[in-house]
SERO-4910 file (N, C-alpha, C, O; in steps of 0.05 Angstrom, whole numbers):
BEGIN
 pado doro    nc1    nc2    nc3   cac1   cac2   cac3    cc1    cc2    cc3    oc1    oc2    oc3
  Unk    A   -230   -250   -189   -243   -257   -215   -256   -233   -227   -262   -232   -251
  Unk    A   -260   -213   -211   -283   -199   -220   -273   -172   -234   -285   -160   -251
  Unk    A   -245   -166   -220   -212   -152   -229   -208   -165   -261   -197   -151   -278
  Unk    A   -215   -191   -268   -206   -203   -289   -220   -187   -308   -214   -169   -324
  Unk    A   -249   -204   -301   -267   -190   -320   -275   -168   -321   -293   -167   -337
  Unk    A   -266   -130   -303   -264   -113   -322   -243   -105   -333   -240    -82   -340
  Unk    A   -222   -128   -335   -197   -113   -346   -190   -110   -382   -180   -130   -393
  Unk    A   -195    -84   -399   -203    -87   -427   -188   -107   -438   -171   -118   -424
  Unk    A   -191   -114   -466   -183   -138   -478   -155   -119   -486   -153    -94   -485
  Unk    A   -135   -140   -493   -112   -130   -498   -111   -116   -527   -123   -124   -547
  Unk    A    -95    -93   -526    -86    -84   -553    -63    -87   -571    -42    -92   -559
  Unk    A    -62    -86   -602    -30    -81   -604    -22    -64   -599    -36    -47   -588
  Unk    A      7    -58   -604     31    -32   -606     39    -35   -629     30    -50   -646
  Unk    A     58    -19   -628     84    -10   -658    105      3   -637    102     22   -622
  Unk    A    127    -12   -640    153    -13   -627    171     -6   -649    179    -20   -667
  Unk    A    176     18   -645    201     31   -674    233     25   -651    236     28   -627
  Unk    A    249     17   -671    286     24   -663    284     45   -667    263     56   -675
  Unk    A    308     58   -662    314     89   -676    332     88   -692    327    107   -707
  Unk    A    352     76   -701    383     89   -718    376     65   -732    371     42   -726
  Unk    A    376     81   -756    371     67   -784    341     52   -794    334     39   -813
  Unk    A    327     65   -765    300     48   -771    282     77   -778    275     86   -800
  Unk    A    279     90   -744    262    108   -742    275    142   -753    262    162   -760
  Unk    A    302    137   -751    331    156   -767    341    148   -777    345    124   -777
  Unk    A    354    175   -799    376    160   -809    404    164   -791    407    185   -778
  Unk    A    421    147   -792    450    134   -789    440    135   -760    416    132   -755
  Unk    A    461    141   -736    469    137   -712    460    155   -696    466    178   -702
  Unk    A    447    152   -676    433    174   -642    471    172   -636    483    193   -635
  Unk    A    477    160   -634    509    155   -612    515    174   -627    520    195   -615
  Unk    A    518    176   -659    547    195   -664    529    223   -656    542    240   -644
  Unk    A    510    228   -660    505    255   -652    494    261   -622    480    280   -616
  Unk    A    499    249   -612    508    247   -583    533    264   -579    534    286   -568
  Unk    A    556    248   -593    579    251   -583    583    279   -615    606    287   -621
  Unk    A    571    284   -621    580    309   -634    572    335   -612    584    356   -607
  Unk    A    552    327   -603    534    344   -585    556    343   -554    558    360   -537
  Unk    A    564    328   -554    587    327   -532    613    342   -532    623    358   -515
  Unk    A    622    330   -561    646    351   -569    642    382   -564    658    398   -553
  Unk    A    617    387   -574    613    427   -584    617    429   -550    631    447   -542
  Unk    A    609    415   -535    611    419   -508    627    417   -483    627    424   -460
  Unk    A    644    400   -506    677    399   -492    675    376   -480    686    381   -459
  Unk    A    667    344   -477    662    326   -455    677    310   -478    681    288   -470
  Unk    A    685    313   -499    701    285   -516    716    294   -537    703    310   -550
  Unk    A    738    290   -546    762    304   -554    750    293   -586    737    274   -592
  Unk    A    764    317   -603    769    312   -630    765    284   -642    752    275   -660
  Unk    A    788    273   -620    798    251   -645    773    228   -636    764    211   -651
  Unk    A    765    232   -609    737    218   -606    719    218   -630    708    201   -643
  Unk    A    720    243   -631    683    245   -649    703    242   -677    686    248   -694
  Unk    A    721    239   -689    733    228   -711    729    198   -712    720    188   -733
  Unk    A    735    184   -692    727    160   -688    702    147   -690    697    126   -700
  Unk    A    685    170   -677    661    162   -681    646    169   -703    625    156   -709
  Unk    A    652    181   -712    652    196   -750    654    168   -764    632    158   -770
  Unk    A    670    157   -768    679    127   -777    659    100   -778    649     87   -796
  Unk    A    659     99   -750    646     92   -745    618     94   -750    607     73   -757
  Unk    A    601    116   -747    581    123   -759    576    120   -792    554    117   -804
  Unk    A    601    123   -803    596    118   -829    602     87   -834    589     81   -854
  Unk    A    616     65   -824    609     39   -835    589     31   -819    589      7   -820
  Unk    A    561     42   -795    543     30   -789    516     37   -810    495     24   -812
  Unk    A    526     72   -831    495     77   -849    511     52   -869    497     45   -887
  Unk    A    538     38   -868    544     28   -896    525     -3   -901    513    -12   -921
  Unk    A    530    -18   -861    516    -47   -861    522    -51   -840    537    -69   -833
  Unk    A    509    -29   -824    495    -33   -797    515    -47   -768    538    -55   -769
  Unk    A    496    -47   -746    517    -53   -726    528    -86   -726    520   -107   -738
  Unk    A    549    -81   -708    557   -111   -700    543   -120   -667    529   -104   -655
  Unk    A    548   -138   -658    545   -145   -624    565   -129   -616    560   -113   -598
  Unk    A    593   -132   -627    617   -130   -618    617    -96   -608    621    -87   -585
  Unk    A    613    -86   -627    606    -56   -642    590    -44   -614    599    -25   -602
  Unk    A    568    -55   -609    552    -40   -598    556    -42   -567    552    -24   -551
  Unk    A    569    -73   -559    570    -70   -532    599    -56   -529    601    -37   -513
  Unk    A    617    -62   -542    642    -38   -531    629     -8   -532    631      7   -513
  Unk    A    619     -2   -547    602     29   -546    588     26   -529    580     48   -524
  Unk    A    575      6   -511    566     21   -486    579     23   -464    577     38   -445
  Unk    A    597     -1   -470    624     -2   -445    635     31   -452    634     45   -432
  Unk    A    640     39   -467    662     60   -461    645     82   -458    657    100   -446
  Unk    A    621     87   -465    606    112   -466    593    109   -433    583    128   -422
  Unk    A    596     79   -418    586     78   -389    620     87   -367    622     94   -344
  Unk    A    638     82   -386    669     93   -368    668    116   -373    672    131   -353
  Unk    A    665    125   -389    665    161   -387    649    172   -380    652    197   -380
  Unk    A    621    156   -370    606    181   -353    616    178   -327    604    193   -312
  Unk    A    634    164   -315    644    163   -277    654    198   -275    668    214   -288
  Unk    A    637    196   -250    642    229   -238    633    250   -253    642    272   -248
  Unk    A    613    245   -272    603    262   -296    586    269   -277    584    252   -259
  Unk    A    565    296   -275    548    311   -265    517    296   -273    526    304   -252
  Unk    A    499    287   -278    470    282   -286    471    305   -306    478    301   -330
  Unk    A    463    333   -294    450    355   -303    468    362   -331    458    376   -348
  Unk    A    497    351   -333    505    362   -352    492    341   -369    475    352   -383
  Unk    A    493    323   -372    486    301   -393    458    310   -399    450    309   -422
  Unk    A    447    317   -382    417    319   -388    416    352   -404    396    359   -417
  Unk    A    441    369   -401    432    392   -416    444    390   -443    441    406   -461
  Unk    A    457    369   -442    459    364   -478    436    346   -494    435    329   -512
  Unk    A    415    361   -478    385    341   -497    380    359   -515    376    347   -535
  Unk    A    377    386   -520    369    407   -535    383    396   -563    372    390   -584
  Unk    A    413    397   -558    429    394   -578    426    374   -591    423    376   -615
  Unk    A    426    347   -580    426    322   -585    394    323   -607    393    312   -628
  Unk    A    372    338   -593    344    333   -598    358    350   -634    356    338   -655
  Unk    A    367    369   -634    366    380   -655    378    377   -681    371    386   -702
  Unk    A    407    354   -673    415    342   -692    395    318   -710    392    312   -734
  Unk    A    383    307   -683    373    283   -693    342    282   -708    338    266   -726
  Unk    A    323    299   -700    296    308   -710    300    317   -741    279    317   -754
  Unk    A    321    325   -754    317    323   -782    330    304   -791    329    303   -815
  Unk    A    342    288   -780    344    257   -791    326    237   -790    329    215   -802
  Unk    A    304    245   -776    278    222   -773    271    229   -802    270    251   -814
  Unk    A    264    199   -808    248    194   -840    220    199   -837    205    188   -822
  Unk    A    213    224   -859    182    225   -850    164    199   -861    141    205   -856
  Unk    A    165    182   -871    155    167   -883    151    141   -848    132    129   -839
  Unk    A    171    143   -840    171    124   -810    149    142   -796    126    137   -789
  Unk    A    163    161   -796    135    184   -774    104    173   -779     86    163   -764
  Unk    A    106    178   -807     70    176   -820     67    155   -806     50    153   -788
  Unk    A     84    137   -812     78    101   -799     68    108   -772     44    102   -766
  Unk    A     80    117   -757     74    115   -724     48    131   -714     33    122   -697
  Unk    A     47    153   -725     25    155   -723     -1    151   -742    -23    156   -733
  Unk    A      3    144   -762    -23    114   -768    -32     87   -752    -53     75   -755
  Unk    A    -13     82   -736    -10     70   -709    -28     73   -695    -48     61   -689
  Unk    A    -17     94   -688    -34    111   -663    -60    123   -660    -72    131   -640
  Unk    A    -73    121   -699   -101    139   -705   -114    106   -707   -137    102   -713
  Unk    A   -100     89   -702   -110     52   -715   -124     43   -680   -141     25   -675
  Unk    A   -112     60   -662   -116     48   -640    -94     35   -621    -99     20   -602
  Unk    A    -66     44   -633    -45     22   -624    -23     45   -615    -16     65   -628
  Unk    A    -13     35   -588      6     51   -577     36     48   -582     49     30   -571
  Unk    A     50     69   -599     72     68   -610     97     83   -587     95    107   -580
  Unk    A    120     65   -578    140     63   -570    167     66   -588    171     60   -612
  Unk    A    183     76   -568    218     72   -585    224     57   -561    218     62   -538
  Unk    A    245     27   -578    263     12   -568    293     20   -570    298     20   -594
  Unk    A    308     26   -561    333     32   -570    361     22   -553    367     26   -530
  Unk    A    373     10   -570    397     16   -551    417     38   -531    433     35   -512
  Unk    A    402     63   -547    414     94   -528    401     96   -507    386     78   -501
  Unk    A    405    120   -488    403    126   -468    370    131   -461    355    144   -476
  Unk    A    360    117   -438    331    122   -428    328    147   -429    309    154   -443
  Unk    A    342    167   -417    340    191   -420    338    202   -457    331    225   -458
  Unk    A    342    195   -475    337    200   -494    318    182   -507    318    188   -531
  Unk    A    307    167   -505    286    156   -514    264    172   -498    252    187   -513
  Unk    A    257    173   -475    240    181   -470    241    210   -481    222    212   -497
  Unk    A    253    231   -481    258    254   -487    243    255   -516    225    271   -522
  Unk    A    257    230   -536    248    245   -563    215    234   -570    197    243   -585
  Unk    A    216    213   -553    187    200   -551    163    219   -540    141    218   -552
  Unk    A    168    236   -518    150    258   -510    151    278   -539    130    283   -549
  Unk    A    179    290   -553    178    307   -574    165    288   -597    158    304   -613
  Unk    A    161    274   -602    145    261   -623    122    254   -623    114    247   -645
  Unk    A    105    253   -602     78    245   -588     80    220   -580     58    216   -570
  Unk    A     94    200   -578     97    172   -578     90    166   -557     93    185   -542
  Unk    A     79    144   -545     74    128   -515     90    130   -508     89    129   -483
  Unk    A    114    132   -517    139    116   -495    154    114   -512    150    115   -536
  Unk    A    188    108   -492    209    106   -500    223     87   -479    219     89   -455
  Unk    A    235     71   -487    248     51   -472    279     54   -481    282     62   -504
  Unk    A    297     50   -469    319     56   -475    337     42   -452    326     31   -433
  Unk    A    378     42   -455    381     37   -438    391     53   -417    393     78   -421
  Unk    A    400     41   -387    412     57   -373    449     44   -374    457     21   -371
  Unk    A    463     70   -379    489     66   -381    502     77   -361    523     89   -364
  Unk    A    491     74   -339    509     81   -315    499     83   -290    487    104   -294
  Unk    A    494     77   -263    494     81   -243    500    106   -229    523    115   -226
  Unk    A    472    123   -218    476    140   -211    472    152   -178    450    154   -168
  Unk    A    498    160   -163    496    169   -136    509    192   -132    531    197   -141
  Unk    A    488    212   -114    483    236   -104    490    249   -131    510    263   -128
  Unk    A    480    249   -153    473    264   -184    495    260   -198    495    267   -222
  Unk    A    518    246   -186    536    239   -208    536    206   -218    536    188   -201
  Unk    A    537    201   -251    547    183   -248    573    162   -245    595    170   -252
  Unk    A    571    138   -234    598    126   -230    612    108   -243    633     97   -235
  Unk    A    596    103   -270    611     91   -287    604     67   -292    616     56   -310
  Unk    A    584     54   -275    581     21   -275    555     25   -294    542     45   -291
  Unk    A    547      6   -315    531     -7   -326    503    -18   -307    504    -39   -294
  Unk    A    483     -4   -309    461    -18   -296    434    -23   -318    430    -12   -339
  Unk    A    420    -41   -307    399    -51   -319    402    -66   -343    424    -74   -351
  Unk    A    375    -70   -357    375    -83   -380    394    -68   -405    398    -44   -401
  Unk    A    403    -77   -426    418    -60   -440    399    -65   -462    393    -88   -467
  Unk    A    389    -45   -476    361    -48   -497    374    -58   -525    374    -44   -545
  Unk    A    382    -79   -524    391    -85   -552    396   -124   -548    403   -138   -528
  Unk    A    387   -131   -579    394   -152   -577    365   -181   -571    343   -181   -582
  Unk    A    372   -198   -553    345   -212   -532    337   -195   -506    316   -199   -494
  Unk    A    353   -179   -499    351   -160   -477    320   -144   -484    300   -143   -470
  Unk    A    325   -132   -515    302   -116   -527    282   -131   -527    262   -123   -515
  Unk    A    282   -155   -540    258   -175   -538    246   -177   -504    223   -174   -496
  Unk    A    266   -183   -491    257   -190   -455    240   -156   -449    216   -153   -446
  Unk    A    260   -134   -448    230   -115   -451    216   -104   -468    211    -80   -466
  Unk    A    212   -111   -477    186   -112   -498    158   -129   -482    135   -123   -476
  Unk    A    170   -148   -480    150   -178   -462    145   -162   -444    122   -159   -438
  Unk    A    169   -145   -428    163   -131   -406    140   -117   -397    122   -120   -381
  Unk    A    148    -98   -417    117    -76   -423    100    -91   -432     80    -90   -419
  Unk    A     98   -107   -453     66   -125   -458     51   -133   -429     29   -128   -421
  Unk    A     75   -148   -416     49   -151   -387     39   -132   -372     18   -134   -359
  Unk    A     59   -104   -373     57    -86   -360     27    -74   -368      9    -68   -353
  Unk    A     27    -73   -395      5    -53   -405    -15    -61   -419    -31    -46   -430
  Unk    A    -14    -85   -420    -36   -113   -428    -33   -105   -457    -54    -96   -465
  Unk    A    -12   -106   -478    -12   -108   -500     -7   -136   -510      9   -152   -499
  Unk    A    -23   -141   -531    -22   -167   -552      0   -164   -574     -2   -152   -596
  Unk    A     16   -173   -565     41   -174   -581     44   -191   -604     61   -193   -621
  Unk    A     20   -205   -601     10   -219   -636     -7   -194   -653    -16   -193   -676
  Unk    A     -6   -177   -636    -29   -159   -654    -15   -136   -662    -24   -116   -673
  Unk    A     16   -145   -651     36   -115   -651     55   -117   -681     57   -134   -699
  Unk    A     70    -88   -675     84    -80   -698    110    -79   -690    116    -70   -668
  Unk    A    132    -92   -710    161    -88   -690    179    -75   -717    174    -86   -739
  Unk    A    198    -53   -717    202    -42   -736    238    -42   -722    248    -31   -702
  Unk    A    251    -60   -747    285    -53   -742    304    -59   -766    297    -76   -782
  Unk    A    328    -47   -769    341    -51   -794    361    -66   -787    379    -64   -803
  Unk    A    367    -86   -761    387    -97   -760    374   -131   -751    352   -137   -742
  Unk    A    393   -147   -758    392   -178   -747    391   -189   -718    381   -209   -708
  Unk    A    409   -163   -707    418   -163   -675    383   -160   -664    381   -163   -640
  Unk    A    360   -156   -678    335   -146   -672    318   -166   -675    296   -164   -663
  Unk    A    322   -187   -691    316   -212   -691    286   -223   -668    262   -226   -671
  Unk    A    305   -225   -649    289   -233   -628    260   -209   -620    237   -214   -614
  Unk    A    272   -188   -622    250   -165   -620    225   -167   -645    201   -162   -639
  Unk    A    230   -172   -667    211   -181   -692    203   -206   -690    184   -209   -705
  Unk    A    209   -232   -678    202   -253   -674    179   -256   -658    161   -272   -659
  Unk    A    187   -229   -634    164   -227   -615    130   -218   -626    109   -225   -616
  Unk    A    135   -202   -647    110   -195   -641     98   -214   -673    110   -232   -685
  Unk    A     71   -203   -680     55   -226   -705     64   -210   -726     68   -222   -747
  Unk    A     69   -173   -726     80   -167   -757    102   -144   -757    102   -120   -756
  Unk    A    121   -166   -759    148   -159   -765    163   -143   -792    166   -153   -814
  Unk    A    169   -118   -784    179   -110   -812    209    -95   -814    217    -77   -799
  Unk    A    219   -107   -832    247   -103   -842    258    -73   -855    253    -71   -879
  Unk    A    272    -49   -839    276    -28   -851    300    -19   -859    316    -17   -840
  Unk    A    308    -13   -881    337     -8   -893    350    -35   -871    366    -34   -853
  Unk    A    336    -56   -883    359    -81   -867    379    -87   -879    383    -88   -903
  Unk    A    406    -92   -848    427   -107   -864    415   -130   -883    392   -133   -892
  Unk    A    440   -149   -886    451   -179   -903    428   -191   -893    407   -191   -906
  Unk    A    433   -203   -865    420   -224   -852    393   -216   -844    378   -232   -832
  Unk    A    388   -200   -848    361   -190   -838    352   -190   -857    339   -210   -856
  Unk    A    346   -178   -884    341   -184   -906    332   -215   -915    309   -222   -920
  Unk    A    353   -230   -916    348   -256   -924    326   -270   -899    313   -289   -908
  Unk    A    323   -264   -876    310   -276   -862    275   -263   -862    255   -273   -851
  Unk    A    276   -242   -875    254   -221   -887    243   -235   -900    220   -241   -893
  Unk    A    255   -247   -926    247   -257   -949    240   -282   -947    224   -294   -962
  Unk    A    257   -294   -920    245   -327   -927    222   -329   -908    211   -351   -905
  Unk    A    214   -306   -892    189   -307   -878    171   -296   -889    149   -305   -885
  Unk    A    174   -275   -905    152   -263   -929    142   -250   -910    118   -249   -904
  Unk    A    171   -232   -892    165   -200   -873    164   -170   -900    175   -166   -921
  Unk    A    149   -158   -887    147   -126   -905    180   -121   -895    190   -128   -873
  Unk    A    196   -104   -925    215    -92   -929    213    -72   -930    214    -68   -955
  Unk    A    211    -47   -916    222    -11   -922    245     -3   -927    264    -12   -915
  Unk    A    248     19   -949    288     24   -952    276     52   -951    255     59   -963
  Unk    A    298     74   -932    291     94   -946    319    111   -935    319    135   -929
  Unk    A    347     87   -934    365    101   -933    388    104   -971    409     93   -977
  Unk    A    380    113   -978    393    115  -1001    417    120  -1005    430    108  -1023
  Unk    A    432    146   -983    460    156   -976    477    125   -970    500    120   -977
  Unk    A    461    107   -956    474     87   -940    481     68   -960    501     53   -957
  Unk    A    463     69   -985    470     43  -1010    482     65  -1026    494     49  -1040
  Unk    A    487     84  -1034    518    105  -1039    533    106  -1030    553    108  -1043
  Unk    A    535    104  -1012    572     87   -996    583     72  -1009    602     71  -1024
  Unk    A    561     50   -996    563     21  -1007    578     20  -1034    599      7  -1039
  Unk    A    565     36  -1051    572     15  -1074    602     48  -1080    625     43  -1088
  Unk    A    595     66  -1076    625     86  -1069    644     66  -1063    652     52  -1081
  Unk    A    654     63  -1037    665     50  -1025    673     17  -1037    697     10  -1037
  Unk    A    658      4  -1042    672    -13  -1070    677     -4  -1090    696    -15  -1100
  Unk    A    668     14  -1104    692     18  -1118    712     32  -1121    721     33  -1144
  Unk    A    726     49  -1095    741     60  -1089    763     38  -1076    787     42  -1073
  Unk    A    749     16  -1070    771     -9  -1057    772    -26  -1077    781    -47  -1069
  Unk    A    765    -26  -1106    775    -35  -1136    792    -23  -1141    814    -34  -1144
  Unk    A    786     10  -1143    810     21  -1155    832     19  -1141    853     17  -1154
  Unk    A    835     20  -1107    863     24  -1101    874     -8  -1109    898     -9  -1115
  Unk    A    862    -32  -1111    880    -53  -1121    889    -51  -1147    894    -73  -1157
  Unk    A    894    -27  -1165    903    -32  -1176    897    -51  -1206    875    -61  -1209
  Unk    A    914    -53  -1221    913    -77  -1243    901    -73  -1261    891    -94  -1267
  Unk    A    893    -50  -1282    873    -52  -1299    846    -36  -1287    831    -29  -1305
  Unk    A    840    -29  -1263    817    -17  -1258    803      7  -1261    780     15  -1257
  Unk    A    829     19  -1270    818     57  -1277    796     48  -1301    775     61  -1299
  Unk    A    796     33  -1318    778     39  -1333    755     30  -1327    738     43  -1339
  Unk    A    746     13  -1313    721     12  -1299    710     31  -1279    686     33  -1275
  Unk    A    731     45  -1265    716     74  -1247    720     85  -1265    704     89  -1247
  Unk    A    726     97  -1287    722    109  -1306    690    116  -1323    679    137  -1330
  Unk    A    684     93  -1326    657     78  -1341    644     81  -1319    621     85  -1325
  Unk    A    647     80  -1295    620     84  -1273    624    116  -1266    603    126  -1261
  Unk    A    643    130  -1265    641    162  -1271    630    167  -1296    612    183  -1292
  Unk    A    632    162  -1321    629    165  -1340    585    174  -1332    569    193  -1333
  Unk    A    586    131  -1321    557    148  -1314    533    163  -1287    510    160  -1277
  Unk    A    554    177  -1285    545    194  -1261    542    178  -1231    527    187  -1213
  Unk    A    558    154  -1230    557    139  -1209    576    149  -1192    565    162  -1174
  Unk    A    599    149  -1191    618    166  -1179    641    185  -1182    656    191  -1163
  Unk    A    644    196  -1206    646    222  -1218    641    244  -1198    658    260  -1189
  Unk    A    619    242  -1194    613    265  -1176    626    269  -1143    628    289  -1128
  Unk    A    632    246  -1141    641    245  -1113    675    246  -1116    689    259  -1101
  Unk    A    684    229  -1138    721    241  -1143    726    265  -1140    744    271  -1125
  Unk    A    711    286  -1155    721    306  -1161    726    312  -1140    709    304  -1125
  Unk    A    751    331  -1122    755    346  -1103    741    366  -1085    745    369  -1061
  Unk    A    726    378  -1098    707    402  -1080    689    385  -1075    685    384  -1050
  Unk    A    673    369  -1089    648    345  -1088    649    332  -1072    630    329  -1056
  Unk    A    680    315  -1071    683    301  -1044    688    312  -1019    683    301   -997
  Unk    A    696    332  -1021    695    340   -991    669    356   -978    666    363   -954
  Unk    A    649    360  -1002    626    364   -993    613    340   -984    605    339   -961
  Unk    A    608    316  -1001    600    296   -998    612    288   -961    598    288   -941
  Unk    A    632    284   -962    643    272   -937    639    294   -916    645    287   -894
  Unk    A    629    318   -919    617    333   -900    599    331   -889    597    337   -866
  Unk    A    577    317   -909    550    317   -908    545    297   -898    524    297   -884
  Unk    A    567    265   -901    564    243   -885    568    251   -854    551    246   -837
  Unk    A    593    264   -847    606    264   -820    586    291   -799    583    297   -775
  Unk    A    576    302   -828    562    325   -810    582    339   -786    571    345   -765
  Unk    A    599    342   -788    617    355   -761    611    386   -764    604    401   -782
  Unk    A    617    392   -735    606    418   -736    628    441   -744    621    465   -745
***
């Protein structure tokens, strides 16, 4: 009893995602760019994942999406070294630190000057959550583990919780008992629906550059909305109307009239677009 009563009253947190919440676009693709310069994943890999990275800044992940990306990113570490994976943190740290939105930063640490201990949830690697969580000042980083590891290599099997999804919600709960946080008094910050359960958990939930479904479930709860991917709603509306014009029928004159006003004009032209599509794929 007496253990009870000096144990302090509980506090909140602020629990940030990373990709598309706490960054912009994908930790994975610059993972695996950071892999390529290093020789561990071929061209047409990080082309793939280029792609991919660009329809997740367009509207975000799927279930489908995310668990085959950890299935295949947990088969290709078998017989991989530890130490190598771990010396592509430099690289990895350096792609991704000028993709964090400073406007999320301010957030986290207003958090932190409020009295409330701020965490990353993520579906990537424990080893990189914790990593960028120490480089950011953050409490913590929770992340998952994608592989089973004996005598420093890994072998390819899937272990532990996989941080995405109800999984993220289950630790989250986790650490609340762990560290006596009030998760009615907490902050949960994600741009996808698959996160649901992670914003349900705590009392103030807020919606960032959200997909479709996340959005509408924002609004009919009367959750705070942040946008501050802008490149990602330039796709978007790129990309429709680049899939107008190839149908054909009458449509040049409407991409016409939206070049006309500086909507995508700039991105047709040839030198433009291949800058533009540089700047999305970032390849090295």
């Amino acid at each position: 009893m007496a253990a009870e009563e000096d144990k302090p009253p509980a506090a909140g947190a602020a629990f940030f995602d990373l990709d598309r919440t706490l960054m912009e676009g994908s930790s994975a693709f610059q993972f695996g760019r950071a892999a390529f310069k290093a020789g561990k994943i071929s061209r047409r890999q990080l082309i793939s994942d280029g792609w991919a990275n660009l329809r997740f800044r367009v509207s975000g992940s799927t279930d489908a999406g995310t668990h085959a990306l950890r299935d295949r990113i947990s088969a290709s570490l078998a017989g991989t070294p530890v130490r190598d994976m771990q010396r592509l943190g430099p690289d990895v740290l350096g792609r991704i630190l000028p993709r964090v939105y400073p406007r999320m930063l301010q957030l986290a640490y207003e958090h932190q000057d409020a009295g409330r201990r701020v965490y990353i949830f993520t579906a990537a690697s424990q080893d990189l959550a914790e990593l960028l969580a120490h480089v950011l000042t953050f409490d913590g980083g929770i992340g998952s583990q994608f592989s089973k590891v004996e005598d420093g290599y890994y072998t390819g099997e899937p272990t532990g919780l996989f941080i995405y999804g109800a999984d993220k919600a289950r630790a989250i709960k986790r650490l609340a008992d762990q560290e006596n946080i009030d998760l009615e008094a907490s902050y949960a910050y994600s741009d996808s629906s698959s996160d649901l359960p992670m914003l349900r958990a705590v009392g103030h939930p807020v919606a960032v550059n959200p997909d479709k479904e996340l959005l509408a479930e924002a609004r009919e709860n009367g959750w705070q909305v942040l946008r501050f991917d802008r490149l990602g709603r330039r796709l978007k509306t790129l990309l429709g109307v680049l899939g107008v014009a190839a149908a054909g029928g009458g449509t040049s004159a409407a991409v016409a009239a939206r070049a006309r006003r500086g909507s995508v004009g700039d991105v047709l032209s040839v030198p433009r677009r291949r800058a533009r599509w540089r700047s999305v794929f970032r390849l090295p």
